[in-house]
C-alpha positions as CSV (number, residue, x, y, z in Angstrom):
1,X,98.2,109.3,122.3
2,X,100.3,110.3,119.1
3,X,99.8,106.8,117.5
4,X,96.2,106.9,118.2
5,X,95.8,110.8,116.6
6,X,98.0,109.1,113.5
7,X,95.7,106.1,113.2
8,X,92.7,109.1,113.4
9,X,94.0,110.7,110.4
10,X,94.6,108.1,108.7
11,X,91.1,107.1,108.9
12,X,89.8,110.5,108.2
13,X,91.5,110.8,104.7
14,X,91.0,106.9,104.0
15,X,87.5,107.8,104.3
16,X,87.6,110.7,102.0
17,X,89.9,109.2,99.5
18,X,87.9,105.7,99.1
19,X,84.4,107.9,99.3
20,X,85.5,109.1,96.5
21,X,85.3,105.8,94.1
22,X,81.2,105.8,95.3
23,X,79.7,108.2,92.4
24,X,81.7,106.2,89.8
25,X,80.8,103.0,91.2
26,X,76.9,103.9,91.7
27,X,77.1,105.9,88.0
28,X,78.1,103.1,86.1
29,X,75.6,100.7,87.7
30,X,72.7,102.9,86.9
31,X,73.6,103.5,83.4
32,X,75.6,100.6,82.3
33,X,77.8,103.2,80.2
34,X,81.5,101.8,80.7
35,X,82.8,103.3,77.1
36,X,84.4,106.4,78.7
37,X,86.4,103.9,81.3
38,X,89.9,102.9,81.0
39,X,90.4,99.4,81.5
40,X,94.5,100.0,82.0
41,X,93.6,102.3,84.4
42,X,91.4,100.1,86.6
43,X,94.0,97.6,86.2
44,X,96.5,99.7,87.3
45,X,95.0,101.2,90.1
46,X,93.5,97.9,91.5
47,X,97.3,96.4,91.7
48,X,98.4,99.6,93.4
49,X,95.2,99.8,95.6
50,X,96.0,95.9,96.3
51,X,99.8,96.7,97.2
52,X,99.4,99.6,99.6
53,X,96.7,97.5,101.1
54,X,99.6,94.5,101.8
55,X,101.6,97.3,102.7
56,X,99.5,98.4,105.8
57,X,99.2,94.5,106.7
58,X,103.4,95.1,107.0
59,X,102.8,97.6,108.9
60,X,100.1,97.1,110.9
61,X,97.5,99.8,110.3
62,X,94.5,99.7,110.6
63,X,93.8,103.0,108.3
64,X,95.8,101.7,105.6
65,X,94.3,98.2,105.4
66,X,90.6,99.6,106.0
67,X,90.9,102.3,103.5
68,X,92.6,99.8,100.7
69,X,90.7,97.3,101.5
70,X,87.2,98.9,100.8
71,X,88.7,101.0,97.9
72,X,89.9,97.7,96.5
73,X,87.0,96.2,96.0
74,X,85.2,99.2,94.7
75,X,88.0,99.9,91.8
76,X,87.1,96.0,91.4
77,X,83.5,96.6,91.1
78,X,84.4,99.5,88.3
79,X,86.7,96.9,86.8
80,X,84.2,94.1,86.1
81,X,81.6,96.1,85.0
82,X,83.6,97.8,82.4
83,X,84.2,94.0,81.5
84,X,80.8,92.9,81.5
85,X,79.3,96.1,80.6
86,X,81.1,96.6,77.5
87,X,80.2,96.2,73.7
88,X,81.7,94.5,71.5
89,X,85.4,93.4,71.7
90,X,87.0,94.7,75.0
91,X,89.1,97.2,74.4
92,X,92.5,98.0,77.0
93,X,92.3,101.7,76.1
């Protein structure tokens, strides 16, 4: 019963946290405005994002690899359309 409250919160604040990467994503599509983006950021946070998700395959949880999984490819989604979004030479800010 503790595991399965564990897994429970896990998915409640995986939810949250990679909810929280929708706004940018559906922002930047509508408006194609990427100049305000960080490119090093993205970068950054996709290899992080990618790592914790590995790190719940180790593990074997379901909350982490869910959550990771689906916030990797939105911080993906942000990442390529600051690349193919952008003007002119692309800058790493």
């Amino acid at each position: 019963m503790e595991k399965l409250f564990q897994e429970g919160l896990g998915i409640a604040a995986g939810c949250l946290t990679t909810a929280s990467y929708l706004p940018q994503v559906l922002h930047t599509w509508r408006t194609r405005s990427v100049e305000d983006i960080s490119l090093r950021m993205y970068m950054l946070l996709c290899s992080g994002v990618a790592l914790w998700f590995l790190y719940g395959v180790v593990i074997d949880s379901i909350a982490v690899m869910a959550a990771n999984g689906v916030s990797l490819l939105l911080t993906l989604s942000i990442m390529v359309m600051k690349l193919r979004f952008g003007k002119g030479p692309i800058r790493a800010d």
